[in-house]
RODO-2510 file (C-alpha; in nm, 4 decimals, decimal comma):
residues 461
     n   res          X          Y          Z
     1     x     9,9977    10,9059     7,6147
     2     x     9,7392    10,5772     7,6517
     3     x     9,4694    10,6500     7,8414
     4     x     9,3864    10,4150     8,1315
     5     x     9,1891    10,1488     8,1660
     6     x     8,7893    10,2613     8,2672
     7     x     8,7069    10,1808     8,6185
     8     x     8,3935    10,0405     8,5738
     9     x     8,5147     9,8223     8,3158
    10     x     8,7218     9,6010     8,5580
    11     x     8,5701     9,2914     8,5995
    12     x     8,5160     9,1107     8,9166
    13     x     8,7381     9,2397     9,2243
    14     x     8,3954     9,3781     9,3989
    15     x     8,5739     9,4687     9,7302
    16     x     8,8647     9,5926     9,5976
    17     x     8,6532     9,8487     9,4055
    18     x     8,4484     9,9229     9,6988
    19     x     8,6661    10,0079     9,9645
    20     x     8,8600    10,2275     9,7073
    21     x     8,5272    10,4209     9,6462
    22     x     8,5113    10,4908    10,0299
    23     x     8,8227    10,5946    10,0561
    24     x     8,7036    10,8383     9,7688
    25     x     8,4077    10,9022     9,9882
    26     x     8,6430    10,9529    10,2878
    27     x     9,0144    10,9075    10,3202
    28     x     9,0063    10,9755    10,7195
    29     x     8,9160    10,6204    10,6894
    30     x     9,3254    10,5090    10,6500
    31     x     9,3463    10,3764    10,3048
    32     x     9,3481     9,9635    10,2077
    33     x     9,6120     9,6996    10,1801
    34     x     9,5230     9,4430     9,9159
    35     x     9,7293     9,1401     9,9307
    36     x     9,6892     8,8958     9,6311
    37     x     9,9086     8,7454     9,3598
    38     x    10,0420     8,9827     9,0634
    39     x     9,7763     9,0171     8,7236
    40     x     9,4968     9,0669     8,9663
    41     x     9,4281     9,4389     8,8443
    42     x     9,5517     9,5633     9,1597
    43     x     9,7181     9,8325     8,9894
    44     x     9,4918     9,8712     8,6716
    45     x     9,2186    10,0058     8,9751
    46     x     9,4394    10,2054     9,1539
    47     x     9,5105    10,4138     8,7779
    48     x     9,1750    10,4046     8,6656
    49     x     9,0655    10,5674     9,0262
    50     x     9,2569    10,8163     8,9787
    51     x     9,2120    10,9047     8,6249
    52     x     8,8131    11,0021     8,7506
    53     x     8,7301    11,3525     8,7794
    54     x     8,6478    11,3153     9,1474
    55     x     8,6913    11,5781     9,4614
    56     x     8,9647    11,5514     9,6711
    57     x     9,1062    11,3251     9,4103
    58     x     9,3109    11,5048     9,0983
    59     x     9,6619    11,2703     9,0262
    60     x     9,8109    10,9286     9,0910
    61     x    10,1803    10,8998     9,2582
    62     x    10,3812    10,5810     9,2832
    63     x    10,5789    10,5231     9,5504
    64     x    10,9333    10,3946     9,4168
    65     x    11,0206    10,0642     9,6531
    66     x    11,3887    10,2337     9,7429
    67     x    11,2403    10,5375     9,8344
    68     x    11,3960    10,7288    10,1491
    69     x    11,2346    10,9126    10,4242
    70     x    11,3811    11,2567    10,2906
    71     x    11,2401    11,1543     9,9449
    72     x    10,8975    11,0762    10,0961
    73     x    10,8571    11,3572    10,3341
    74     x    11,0769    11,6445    10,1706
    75     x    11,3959    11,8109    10,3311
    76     x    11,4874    12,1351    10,4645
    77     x    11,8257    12,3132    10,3579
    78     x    11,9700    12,3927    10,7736
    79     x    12,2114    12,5949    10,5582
    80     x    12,0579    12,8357    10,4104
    81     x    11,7932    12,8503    10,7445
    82     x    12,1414    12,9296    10,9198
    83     x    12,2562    13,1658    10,6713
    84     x    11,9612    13,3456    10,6156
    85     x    11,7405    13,2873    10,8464
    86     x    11,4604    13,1280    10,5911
    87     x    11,3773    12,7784    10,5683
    88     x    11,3521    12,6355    10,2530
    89     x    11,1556    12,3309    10,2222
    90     x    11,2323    12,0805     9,9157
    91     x    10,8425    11,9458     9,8311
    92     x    10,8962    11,4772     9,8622
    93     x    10,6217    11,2655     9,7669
    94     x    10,3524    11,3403    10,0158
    95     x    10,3670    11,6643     9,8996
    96     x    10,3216    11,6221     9,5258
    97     x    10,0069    11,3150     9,6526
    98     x     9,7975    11,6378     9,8203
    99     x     9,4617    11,5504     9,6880
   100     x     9,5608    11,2365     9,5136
   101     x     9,5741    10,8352     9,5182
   102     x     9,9559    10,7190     9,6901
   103     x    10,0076    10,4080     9,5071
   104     x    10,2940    10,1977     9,6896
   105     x    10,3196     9,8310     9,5601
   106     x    10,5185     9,5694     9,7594
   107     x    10,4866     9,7530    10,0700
   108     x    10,5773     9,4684    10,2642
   109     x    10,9328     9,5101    10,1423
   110     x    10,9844     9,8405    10,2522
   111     x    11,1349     9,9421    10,5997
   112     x    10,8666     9,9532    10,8439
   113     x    10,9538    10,3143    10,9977
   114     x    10,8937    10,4013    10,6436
   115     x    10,5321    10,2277    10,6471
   116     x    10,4494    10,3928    10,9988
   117     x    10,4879    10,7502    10,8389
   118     x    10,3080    10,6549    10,5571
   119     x    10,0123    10,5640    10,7576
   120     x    10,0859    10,8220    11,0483
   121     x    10,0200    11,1331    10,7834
   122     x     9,7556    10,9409    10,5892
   123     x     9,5338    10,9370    10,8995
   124     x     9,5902    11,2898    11,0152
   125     x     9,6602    11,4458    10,6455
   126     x     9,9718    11,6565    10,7358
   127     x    10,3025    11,5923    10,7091
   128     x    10,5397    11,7243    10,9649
   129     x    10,9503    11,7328    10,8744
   130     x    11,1373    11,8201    11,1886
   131     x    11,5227    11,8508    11,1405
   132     x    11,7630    11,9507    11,4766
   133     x    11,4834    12,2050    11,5934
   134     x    11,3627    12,3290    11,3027
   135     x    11,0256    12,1868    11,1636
   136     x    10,7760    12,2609    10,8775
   137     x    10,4190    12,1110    10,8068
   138     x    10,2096    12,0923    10,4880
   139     x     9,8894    11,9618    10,4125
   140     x     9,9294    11,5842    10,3243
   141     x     9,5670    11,4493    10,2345
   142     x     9,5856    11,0939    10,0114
   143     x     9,3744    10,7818     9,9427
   144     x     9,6531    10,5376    10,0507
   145     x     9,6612    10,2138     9,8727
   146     x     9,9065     9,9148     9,9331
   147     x     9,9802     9,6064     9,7573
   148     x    10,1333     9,3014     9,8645
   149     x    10,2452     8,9118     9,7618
   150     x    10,2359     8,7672    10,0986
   151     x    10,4693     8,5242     9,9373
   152     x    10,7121     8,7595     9,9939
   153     x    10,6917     8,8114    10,3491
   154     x    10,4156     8,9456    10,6020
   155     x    10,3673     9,2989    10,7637
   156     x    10,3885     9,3345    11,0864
   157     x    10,0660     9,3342    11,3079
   158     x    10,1304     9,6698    11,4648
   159     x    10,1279     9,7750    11,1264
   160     x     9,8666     9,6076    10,9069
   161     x     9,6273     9,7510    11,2001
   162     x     9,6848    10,0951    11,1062
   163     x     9,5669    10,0282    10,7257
   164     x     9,2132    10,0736    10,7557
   165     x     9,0926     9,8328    10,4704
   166     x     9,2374     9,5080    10,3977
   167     x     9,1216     9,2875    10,1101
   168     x     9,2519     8,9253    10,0091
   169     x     9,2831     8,8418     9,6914
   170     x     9,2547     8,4395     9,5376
   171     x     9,3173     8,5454     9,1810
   172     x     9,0860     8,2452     9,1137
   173     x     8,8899     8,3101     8,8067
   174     x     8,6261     8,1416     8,6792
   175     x     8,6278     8,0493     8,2374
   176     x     8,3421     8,2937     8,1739
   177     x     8,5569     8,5709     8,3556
   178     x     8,8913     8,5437     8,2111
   179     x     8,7392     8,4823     7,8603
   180     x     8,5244     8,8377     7,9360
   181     x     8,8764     8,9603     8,1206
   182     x     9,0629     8,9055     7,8059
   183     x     8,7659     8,9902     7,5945
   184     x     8,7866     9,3312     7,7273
   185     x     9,1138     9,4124     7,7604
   186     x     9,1727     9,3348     7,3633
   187     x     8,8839     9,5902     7,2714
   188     x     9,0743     9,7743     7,4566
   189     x     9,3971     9,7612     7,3207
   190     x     9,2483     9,7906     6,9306
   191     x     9,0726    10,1232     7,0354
   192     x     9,1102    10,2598     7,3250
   193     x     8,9137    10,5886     7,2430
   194     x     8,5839    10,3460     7,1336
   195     x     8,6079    10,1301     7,4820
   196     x     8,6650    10,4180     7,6442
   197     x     8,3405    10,5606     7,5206
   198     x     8,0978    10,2165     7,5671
   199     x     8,1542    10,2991     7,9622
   200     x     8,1515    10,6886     7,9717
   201     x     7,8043    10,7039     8,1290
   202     x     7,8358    10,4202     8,3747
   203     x     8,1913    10,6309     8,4822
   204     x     8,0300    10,9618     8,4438
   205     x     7,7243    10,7896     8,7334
   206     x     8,0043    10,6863     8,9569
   207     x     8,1612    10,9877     8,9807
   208     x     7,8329    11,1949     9,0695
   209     x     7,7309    10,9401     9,3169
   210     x     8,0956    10,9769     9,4751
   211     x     7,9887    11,3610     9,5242
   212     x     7,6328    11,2949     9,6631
   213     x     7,8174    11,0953     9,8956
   214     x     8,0761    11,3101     9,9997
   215     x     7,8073    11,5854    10,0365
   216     x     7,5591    11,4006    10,2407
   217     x     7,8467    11,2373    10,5051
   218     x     7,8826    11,4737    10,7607
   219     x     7,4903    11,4240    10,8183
   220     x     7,5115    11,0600    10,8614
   221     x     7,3871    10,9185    11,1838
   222     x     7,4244    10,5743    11,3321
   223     x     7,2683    10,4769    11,6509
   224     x     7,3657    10,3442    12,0094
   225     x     7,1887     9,9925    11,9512
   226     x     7,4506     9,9564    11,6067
   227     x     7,7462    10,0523    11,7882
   228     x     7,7222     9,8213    12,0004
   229     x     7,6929     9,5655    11,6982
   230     x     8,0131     9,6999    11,6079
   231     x     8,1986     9,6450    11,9469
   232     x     8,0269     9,3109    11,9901
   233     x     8,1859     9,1944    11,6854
   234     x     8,5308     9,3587    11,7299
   235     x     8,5276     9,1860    12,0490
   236     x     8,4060     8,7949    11,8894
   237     x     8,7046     8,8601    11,6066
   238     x     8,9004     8,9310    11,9490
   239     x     9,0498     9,3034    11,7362
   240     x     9,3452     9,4622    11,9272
   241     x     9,2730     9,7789    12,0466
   242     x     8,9678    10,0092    11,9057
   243     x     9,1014    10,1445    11,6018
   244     x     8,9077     9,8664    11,4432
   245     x     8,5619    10,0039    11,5562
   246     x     8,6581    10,3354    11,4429
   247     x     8,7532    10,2677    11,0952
   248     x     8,4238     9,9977    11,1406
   249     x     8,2242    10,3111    11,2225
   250     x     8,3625    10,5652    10,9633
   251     x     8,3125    10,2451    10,6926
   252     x     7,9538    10,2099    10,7833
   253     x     7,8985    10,5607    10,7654
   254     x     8,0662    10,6107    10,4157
   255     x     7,8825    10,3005    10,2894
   256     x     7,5573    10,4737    10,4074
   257     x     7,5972    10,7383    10,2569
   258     x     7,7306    10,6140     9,9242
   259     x     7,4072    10,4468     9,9284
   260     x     7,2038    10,8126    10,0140
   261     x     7,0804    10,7001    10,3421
   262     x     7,1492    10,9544    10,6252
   263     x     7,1102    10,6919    10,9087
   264     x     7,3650    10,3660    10,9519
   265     x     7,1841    10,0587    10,8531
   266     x     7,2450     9,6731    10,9875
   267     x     7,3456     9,5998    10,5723
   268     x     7,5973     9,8860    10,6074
   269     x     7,7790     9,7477    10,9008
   270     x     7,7679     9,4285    10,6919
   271     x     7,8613     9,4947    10,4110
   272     x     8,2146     9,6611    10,5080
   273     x     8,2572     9,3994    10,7791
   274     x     8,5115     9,1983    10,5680
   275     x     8,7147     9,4817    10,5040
   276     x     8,7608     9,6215    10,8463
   277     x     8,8135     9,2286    10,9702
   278     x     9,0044     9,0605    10,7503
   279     x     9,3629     9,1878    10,8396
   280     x     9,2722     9,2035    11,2474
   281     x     9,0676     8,9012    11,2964
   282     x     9,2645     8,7252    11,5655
   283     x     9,2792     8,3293    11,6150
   284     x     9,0183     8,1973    11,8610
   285     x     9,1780     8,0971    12,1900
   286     x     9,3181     7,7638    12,2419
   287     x     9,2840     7,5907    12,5455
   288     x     9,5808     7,5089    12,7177
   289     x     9,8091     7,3562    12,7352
   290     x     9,9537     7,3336    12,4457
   291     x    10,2342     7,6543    12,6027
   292     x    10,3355     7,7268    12,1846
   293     x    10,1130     7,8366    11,9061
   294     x    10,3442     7,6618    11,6540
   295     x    10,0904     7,4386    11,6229
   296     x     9,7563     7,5255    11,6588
   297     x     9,5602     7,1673    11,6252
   298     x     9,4318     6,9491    11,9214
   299     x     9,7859     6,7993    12,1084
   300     x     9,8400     6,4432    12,1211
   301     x    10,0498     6,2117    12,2757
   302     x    10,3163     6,0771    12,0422
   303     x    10,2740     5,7014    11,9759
   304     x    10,4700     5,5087    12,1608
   305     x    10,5429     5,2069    11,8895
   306     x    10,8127     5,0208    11,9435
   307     x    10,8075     5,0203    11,5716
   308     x    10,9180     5,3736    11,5230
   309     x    11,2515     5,3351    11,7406
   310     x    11,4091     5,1320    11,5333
   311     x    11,3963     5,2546    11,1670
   312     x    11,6094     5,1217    10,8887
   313     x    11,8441     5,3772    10,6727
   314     x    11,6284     5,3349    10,3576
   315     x    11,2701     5,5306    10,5521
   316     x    11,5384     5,8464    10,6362
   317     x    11,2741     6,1352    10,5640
   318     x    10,9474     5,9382    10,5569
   319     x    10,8562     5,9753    10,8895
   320     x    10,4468     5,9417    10,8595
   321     x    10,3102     6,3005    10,9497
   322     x    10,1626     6,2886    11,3230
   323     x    10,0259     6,5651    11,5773
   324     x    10,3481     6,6366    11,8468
   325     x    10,3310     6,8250    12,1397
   326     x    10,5453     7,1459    12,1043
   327     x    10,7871     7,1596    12,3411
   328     x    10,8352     7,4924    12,6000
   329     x    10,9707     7,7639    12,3975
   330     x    11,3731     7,8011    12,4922
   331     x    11,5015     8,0597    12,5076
   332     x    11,8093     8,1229    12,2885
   333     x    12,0876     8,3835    12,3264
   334     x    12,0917     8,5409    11,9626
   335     x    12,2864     8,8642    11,8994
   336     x    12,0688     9,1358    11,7826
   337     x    12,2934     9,3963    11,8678
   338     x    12,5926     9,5430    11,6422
   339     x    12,9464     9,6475    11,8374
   340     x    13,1488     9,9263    11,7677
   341     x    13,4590     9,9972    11,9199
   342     x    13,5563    10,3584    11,9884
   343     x    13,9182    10,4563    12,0472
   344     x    13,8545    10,8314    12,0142
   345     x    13,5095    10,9611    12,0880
   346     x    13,5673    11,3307    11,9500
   347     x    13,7624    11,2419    11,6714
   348     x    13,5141    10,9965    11,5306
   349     x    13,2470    11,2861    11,5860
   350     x    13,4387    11,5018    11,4382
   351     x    13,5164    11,2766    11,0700
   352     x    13,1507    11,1942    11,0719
   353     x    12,9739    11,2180    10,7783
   354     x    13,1410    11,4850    10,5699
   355     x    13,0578    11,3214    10,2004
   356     x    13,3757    11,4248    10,0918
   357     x    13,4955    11,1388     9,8191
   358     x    13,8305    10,9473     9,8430
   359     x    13,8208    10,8771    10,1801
   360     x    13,7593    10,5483    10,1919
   361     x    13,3952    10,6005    10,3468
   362     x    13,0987    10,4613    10,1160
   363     x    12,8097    10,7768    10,1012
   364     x    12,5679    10,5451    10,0893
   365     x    12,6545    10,5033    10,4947
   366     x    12,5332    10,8679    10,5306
   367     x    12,2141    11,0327    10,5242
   368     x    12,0908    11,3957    10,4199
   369     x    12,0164    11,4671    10,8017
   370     x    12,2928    11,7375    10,9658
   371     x    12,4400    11,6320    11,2837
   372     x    12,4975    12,0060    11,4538
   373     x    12,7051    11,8385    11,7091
   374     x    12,9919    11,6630    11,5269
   375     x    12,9682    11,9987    11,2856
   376     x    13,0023    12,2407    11,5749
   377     x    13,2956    12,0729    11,7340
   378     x    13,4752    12,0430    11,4037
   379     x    13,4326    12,4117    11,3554
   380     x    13,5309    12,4939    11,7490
   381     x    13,3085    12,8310    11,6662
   382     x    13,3512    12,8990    11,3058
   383     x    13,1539    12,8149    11,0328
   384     x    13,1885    12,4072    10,9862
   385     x    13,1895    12,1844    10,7071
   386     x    12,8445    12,0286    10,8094
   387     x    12,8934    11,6779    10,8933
   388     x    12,6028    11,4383    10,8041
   389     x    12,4407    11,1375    11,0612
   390     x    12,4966    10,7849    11,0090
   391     x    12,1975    10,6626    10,7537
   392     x    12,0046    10,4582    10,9417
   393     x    11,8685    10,1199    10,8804
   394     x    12,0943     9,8012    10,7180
   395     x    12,0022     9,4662    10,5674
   396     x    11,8364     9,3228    10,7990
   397     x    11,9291     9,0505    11,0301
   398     x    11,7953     8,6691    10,8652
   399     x    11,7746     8,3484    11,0996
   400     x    11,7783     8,0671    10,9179
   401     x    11,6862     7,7624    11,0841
   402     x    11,7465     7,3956    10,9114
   403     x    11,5351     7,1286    11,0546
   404     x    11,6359     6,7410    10,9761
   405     x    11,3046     6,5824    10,9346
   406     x    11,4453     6,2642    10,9024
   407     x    11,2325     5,9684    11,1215
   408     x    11,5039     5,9064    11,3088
   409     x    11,5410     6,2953    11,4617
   410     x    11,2291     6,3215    11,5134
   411     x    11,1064     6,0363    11,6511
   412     x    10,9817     5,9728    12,0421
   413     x    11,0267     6,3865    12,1480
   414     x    11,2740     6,5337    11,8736
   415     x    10,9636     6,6552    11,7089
   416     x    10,8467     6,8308    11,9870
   417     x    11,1495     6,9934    12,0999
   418     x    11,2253     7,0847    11,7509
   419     x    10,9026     7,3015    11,7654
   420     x    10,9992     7,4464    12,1022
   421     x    11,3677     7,6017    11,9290
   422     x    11,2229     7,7163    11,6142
   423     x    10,9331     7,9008    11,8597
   424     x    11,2281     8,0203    12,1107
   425     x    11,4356     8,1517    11,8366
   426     x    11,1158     8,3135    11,6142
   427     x    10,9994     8,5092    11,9481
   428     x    11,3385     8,7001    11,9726
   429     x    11,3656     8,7632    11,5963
   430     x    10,9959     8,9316    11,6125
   431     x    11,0861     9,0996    11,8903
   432     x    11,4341     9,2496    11,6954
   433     x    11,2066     9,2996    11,3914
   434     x    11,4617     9,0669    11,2180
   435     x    11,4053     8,8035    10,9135
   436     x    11,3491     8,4424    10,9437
   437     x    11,3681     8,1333    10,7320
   438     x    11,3181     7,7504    10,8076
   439     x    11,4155     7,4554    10,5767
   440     x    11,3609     7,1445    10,6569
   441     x    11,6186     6,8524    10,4509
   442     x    11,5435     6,4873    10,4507
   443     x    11,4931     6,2152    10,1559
   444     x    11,7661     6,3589     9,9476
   445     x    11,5603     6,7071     9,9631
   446     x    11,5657     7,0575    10,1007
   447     x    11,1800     7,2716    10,1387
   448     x    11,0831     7,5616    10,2743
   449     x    10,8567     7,5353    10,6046
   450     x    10,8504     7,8326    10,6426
   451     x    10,8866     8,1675    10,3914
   452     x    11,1532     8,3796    10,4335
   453     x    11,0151     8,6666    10,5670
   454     x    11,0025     8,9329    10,8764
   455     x    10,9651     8,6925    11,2097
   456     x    10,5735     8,6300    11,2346
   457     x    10,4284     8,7150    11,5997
   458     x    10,3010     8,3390    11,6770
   459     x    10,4182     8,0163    11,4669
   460     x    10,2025     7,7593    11,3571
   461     x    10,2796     7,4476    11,1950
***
């Protein structure tokens, strides 16, 4: 088997490899979502953490993007807890992470209930499986790291606040780096055993400052004067909430300490600000009106030139670019809601879920979760056939808007009112936690304004 890629020996990607050493100093702090492009060494870092013989930190697991909740939490077998009055817990992948690095790449693209455990048992370290009354717990303590293309689509707010770390990558390398990049990475390749070697001591220092840290954090100390930095500046980003200044606090105190101080300095609270800011840092306030945030620049007056009334066939699409007012958000009627008829309440209870094959019933529909209702009534008293629960979660819902940004629609106030439907329409969709995608067409050509992705919270042009 190769052997990974020496941490030290990665170049550039300074905050990257500092908020992962941290974490390493202490995961209580929530783990780090890097967004960047792909071939940024997002997961090179990730193996080569790992790989170090450091406390707390034995073994790398990848979370598979079609994972389930049963195959991330574990499940218990009801059955044999009925039968035999013993539950018997089947160990998912927050079990086997205990002590380790949970690697999940794209994590924008999976469900976000499934994110929200992730990050509920990284920040308490246990992971509690409740099934119809009967629960078991395990210790659960990870360095969480997720990656994301935010070409791909956004997380939600809600959730990229609960990641306590978030780094942006540019993947914008200078000559001298990618020529040292590739440099590298072909000593590498011709012997891996000799690079390996060239960066044993500088590894060897990292992982015995990593200790000292770890060691010397519960002493840490930070005073009233620096807190107050810290809520000052929560406040000026305008953070939701205070789990900012508590991951901002727990940062600073890591960073101290990885730096063998046992008080919180001004150049620790600096020095993690980025990472505790960068995925919370609201917008600054605009001043009203304008009643939309689709778009955020100064509101103007659209010009009232004769001129661009009347427009000829041949400038279809080449409307000059100008600053509209958006118009008040509408708001559309969209169905968010599936409807299900039900003829027969008890008998549809009753065929639920039994995975039998050949009748017609996909088990894909079905998940691993018993429901004791539909099986006791099917039984009437004996022992059932256990019938299973729906599996829930589908493809999700997509809006797709198509905007003709020909002159001649959006001239005078089309423009403007255009912006107010896309906003109406992209308010309900984040609300339903549903998909959205707007094209605009004009001048023989169709482009994307904006990505398909989940429904932002506020649209901006």
């Amino acid at each position: 088997m190769k052997p990974n890629f020496p941490f030290t020996a990665v170049v550039g990607q300074g905050q990257v490899k500092l908020a992962l050493t941290l974490l390493a100093i202490d995961p209580v702090i929530g783990g780090v979502l890097v967004s960047g492009p792909r071939g940024s060494a997002k997961s090179t870092l990730a193996r080569s953490l790992a790989d170090l013989p450091i406390k707390g930190l034995k073994k790398l697991v990848t979370l598979p993007l079609g994972s389930t909740e049963e195959m991330v939490t574990g499940t218990l077998d009801l059955q044999q807890a009925l039968g035999e009055q013993q539950v018997a817990f089947a160990p998912g992948l927050l079990s086997k992470a205990h002590q380790g690095l949970l690697y999940v790449d794209e994590v924008n693209l999976l469900p976000d209930s499934l994110v929200d455990l992730l990050l509920d048992v990284a920040a308490s370290g246990i992971n509690r499986i409740e099934r119809d009354g009967i629960s078991h717990e395990h210790a659960a303590e990870f360095v969480l790291m997720g990656t994301m293309n935010p070409d791909e689509g956004e997380l939600r707010p809600q959730l990229l606040d609960r990641f306590g770390f978030g780094v942006a990558l540019a993947n914008h390398y200078s000559a001298q780096e990618r020529v040292e990049i590739v440099r590298r990475r072909q000593a590498f390749d011709n012997d891996a055993e000799a690079f390996i070697a060239n960066y044993t001591e500088q590894q060897t220092q990292l992982v015995a400052d990593i200790h000292q840290a770890q060691a010397l954090l519960p002493s840490v100390t930070i005073n009233d004067e620096l807190r107050l930095a810290i809520a000052e500046a929560c406040v000026a980003a305008q953070v939701d909430g205070v789990r900012g200044d508590l991951v901002w606090l727990r940062a600073a105190c890591a960073h101290a300490a990885w730096q063998q101080r046992s008080e919180v300095t001004l150049d620790d609270i600096n020095a993690v600000a980025e990472l505790v800011l960068m995925h919370r840092r609201q917008q600054p306030p605009q001043s009203p009106p304008p009643t939309s945030h689709f778009d955020n620049s100064p509101a103007q007056q659209p010009s009232s030139d004769k001129n661009n009334q009347t427009l000829s066939d041949n400038d279809w699409g080449q409307m000059q670019p100008e600053t509209q007012l958006t118009g008040q958000a509408r708001s559309i009627e969209v169905n968010t809601k599936t409807h299900y008829s039900f003829k027969d309440y008890a008998s549809k209870l009753t065929s639920q879920g039994t995975l039998s094959h050949g009748k017609g019933r996909s088990t894909s529909r079905w998940s691993q979760r018993i429901n004791w209702f539909a099986s006791f009534i099917a039984g009437r008293g004996k022992q059932p056939e256990l019938r299973y629960r729906r599996q829930r979660g589908a493809d999700p819902t997509l809006h797709l808007v198509l905007l003709d940004t020909s002159a001649s629609t959006l001239s005078g106030q089309g423009q403007s009112q255009a912006k107010g439907l896309v906003e109406g329409i992209g308010q309900q969709a984040y609300l339903a936690r549903q998909q959205m995608l707007v094209l605009g067409f004009g001048n023989d050509k169709v482009e994307p304004l904006m990505a398909w992705g989940r429904a932002p919270k506020t649209m901006r042009s």
